[in-house]
C-alpha positions as CSV (number, residue, x, y, z in Angstrom):
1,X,-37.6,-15.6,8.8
2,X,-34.1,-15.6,10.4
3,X,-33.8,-13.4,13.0
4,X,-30.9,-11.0,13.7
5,X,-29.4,-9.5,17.1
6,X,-26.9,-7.3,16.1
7,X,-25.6,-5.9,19.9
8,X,-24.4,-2.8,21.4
9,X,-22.4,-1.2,20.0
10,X,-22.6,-2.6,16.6
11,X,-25.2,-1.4,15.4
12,X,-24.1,2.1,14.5
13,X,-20.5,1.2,13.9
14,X,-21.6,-1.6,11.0
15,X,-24.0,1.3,9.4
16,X,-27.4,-0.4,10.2
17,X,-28.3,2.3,12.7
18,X,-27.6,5.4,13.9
19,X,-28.0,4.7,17.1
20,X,-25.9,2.1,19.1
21,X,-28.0,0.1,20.9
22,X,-29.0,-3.3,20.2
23,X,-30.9,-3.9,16.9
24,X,-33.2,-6.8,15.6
25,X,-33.6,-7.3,12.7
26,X,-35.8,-10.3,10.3
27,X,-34.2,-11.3,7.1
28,X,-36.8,-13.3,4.6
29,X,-35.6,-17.2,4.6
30,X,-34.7,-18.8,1.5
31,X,-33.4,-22.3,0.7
32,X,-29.7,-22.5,1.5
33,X,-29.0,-19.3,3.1
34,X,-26.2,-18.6,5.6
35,X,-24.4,-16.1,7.4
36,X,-22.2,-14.9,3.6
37,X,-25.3,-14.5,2.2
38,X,-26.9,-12.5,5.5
39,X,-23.9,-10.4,4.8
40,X,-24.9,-10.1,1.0
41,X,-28.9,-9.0,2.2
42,X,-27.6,-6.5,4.4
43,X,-25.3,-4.4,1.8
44,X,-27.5,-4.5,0.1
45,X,-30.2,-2.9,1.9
46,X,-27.8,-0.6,3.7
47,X,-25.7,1.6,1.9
48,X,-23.0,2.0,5.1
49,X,-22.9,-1.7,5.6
50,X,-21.9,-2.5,2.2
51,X,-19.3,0.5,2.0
52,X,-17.3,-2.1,5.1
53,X,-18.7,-5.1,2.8
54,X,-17.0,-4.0,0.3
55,X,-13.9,-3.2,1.8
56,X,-11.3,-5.9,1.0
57,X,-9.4,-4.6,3.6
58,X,-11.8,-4.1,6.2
59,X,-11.2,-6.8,9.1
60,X,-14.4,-5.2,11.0
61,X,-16.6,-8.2,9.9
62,X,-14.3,-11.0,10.2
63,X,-13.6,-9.9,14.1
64,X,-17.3,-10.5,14.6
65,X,-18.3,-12.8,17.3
66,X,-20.9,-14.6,15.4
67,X,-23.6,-17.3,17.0
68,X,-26.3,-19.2,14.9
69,X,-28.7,-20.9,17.8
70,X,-26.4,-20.0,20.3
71,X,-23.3,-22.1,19.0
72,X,-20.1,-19.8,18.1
73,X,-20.0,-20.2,14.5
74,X,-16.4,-19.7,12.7
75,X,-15.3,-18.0,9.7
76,X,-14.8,-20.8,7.2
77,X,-18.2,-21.8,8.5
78,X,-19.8,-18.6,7.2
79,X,-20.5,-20.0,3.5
80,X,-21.2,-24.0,4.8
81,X,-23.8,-23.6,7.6
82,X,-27.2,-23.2,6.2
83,X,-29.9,-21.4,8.2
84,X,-33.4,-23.0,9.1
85,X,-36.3,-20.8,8.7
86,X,-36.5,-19.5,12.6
87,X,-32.3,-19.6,13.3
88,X,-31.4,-16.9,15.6
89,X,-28.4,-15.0,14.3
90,X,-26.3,-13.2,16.8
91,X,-23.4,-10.1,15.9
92,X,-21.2,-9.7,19.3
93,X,-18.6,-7.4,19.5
94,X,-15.0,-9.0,20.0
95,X,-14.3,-6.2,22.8
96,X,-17.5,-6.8,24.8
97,X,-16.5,-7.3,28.7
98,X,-18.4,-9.7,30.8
């Protein structure tokens, strides 16, 4: 399994919940999956994450703060970086204070 921390507010805005707290999520492990394919999973189990998916013009996901094992992982890493069966996946917000 990876597992998935998608945090406040997230959630709600990237259509995986209707509420907007943090969510957790498992997605089944396969050989050679990564954070594209993660994306891929998720439209296609939820029907308002794949409508921003989708959305060639959408720069929601790409403003993502994404982590794999607590390490920033960049966009042209999304398709490259495999996944071991147990990664922790992270979605942050790019407006989250601190």
């Amino acid at each position: 399994m990876i597992k998935l921390c998608v945090t406040a507010p997230l959630p709600k805005i990237l259509g995986l919940s209707h509420d907007s707290t943090k969510l957790n999520l498992n997605i089944p492990y396969f050989e050679g999956i990564n954070v594209e394919k993660i994306f891929m999973y998720l439209a296609e189990n939820y029907p308002d994450f794949a409508l921003i998916y989708n959305d060639k013009n959408s720069r929601l996901l790409s403003s993502l703060i994404i982590t794999t094992d607590d390490k920033i992982l960049y966009s042209h890493d999304l398709r490259k970086k495999s996944l071991d069966d147990g990664s922790e996946i992270k979605f942050f917000s790019p407006y989250e204070g601190g």
